[in-house]
C-alpha positions as CSV (number, residue, x, y, z in Angstrom):
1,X,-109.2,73.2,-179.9
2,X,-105.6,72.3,-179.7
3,X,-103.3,70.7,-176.8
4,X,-99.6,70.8,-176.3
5,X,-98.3,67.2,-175.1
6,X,-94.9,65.8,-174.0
7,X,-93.7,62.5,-176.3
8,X,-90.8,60.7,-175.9
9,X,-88.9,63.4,-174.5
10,X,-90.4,66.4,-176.7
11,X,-93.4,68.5,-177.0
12,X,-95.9,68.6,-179.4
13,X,-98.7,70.7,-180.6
14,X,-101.6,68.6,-181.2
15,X,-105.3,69.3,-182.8
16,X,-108.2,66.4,-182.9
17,X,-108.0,64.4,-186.7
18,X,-104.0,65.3,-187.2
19,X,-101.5,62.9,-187.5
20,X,-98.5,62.8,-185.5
21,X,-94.9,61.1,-185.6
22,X,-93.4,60.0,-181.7
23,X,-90.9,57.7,-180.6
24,X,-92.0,54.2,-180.2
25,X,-94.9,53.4,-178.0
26,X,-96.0,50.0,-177.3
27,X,-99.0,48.8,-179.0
28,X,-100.2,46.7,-181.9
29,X,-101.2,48.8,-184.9
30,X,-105.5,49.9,-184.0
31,X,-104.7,50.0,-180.6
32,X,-105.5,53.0,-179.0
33,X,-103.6,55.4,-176.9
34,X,-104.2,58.1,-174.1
35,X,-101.4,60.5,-173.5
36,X,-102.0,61.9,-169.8
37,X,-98.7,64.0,-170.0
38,X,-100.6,67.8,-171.0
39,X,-98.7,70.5,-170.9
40,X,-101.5,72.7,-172.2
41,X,-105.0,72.7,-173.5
42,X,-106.5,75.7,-175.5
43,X,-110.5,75.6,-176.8
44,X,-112.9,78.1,-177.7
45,X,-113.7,79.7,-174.4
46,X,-110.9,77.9,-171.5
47,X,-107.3,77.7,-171.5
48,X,-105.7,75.5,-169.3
49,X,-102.2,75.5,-168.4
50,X,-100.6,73.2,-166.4
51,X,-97.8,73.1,-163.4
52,X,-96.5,71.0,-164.8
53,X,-99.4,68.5,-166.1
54,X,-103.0,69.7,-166.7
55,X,-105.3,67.7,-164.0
56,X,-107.6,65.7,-166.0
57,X,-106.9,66.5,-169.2
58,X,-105.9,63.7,-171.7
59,X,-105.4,63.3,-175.3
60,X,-106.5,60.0,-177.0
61,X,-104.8,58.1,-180.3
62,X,-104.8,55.5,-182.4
63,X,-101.3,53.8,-183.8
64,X,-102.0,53.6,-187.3
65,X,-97.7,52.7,-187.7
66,X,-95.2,51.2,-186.4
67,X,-92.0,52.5,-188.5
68,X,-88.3,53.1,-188.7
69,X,-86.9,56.4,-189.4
70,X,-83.7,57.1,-192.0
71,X,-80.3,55.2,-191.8
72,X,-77.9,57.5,-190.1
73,X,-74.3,56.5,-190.5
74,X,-71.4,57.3,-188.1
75,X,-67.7,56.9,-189.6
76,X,-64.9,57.5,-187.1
77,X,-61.4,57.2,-188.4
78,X,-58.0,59.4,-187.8
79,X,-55.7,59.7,-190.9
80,X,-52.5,57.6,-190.8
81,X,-53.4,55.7,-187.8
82,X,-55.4,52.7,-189.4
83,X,-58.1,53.3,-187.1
84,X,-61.8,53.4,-188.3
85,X,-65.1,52.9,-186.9
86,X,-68.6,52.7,-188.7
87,X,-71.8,52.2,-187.0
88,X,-75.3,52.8,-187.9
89,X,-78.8,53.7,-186.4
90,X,-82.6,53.6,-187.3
91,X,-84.8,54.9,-185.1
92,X,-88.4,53.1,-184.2
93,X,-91.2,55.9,-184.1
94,X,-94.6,55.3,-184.0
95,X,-97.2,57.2,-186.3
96,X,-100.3,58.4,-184.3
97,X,-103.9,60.0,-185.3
98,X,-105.1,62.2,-182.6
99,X,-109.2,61.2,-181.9
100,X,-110.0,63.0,-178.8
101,X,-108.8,65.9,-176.7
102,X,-110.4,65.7,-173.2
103,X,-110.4,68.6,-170.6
């Protein structure tokens, strides 16, 4: 059985005891999590595909993380000018483990 979900702005392929990487979510780490957002849901004798959400169907978590990705550095600058710019960015995600798919 296996269910594709939308995250944070992307899909994801998802199967019951997997763990899975999203943008943050809010929630204290043990907290638990149902996704209603499925796109599609596949088990041994339905599939389900939904226009654009599967009615009913939702996929339950638990946050095991809360953690920040890489540094990613930006550096602007144009040669001769004097002008330069560095910024930087980390990105929050949240770390999930997939308990349940319900149909």
């Amino acid at each position: 059985m296996y269910a594709v979900i939308e995250a944070g702005g992307q899909q994801f392929k998802v199967q019951e005891g997997e763990m899975l990487r999203v943008e943050k979510l809010d929630g204290e780490v043990g907290a638990r999590v149902e996704i209603d957002k499925v796109l599609f849901v596949r088990t041994d004798t339905v599939v389900k595909i939904g226009a654009p959400y599967v009615q009913g169907a939702k996929v339950i978590g638990e946050i095991v993380a809360q953690e920040l990705g890489d540094k990613v550095i930006v550096f602007k600058f144009k040669r001769r000018k004097g002008y330069h710019k560095k910024r930087g960015h980390r990105q929050h995600y949240t770390k999930l483990k997939i308990s349940q798919i319900m149909v």
